[in-house]
N, C-alpha and C positions, 0 to 999 in steps of 0.2 A: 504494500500500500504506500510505503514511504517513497518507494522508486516511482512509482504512477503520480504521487504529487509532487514531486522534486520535477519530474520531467513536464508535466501539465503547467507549473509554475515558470521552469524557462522555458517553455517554448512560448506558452501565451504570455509571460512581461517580459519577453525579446532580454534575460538576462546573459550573462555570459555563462559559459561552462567550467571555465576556469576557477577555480575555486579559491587563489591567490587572488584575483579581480574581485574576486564576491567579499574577501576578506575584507579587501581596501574598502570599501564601498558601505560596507557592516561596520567599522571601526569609528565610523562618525555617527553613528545611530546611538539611542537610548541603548542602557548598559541593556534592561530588559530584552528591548526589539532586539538587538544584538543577538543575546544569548539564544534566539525563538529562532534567530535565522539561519545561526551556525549550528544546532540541534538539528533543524528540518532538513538543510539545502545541502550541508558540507560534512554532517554525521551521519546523515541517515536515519535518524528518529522519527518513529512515527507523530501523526497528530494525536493517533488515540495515545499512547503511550506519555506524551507529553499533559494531555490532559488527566489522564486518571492521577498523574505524580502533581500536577500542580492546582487539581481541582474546577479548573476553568473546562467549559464546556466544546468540545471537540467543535462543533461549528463554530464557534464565537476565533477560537484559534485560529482554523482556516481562514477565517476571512480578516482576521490579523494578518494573517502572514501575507494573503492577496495583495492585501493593503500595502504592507510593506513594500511587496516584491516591486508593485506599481511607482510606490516612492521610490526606491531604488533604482529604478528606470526613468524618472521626469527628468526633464531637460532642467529644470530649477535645482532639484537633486543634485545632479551631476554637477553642472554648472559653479552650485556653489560650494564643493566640493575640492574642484579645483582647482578655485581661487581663493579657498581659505591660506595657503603657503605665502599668497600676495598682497594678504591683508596685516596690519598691524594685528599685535596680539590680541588684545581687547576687540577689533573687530573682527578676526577671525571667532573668537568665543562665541562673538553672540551672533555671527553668522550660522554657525554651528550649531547653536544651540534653537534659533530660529529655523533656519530654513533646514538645517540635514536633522534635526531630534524633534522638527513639530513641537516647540513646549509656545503654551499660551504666551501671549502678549502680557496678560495679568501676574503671570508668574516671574517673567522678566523682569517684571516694570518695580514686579517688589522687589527679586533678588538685587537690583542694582537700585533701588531706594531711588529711582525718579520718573518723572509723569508720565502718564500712558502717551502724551502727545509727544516729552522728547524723545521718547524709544523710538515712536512711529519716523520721527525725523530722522533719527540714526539709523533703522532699519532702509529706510528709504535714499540713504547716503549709501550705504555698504550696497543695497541690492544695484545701483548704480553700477559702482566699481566693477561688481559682476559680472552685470552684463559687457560692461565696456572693456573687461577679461575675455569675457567669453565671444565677443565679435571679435578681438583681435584674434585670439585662437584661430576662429574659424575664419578669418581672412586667411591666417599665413596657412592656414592647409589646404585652401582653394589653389595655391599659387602655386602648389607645390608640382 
């Protein structure tokens, strides 16, 4: 069963097979999502198996892990991913923490003790740089 969902998962979120790519990719996710995805994708554990030890309902998992596998495939994913190395510290973290670990905006705004409105502004500074990472990327591989 676990080979029938490992396989049905990359083939439908177009992920890689490589399992060193998968790692990369996992290392910037919640410690949790993490652990769900190196379990399913790169150990072989089943979903039921994962549920009956952690008590959460075998569907509820699945479509955890769909979810994920989906994140793990967005271009914003990826994206900002790759340009967390080209970001200052500070805003790589909460690139990281925003766009590759999905944590609320409310959770941010307390853990750095300031307004929902300046986060949105920093958010909205860093998602910039990103993008403007991620065009030049894909310029110089057009050219190539």
């Amino acid at each position: 069963m676990a080979l029938q969902l490992t396989e049905h998962l990359i083939e439908g979120g177009k992920l890689p097979r490589s399992s060193d790519v998968l790692l990369s990719r996992a290392e910037h996710l919640a410690e949790a999502d993490r652990e769900l995805v190196e379990a399913v994708l790169m150990r072989g554990q089943s979903v039921r198996s994962l549920a009956r030890l952690t008590g959460v309902g075998r569907h509820t998992l699945r479509r955890r892990l769909h979810r994920l596998c989906r994140h793990l495939t967005s271009p914003r994913f990826l994206d900002a991913a790759r340009a967390l190395r080209h970001l200052t510290p500070e805003d790589a973290d909460l690139a990281r923490r925003r766009f590759c670990q999905r944590q609320p905006l409310s959770r941010l705004a307390r853990d750095l003790e300031i307004s929902s409105h300046l986060l949105r502004r920093r958010l909205d500074r860093i998602s910039a740089q990103i993008a403007l990472l991620a065009r030049a990327r894909h310029a110089s591989g057009a050219r190539r």
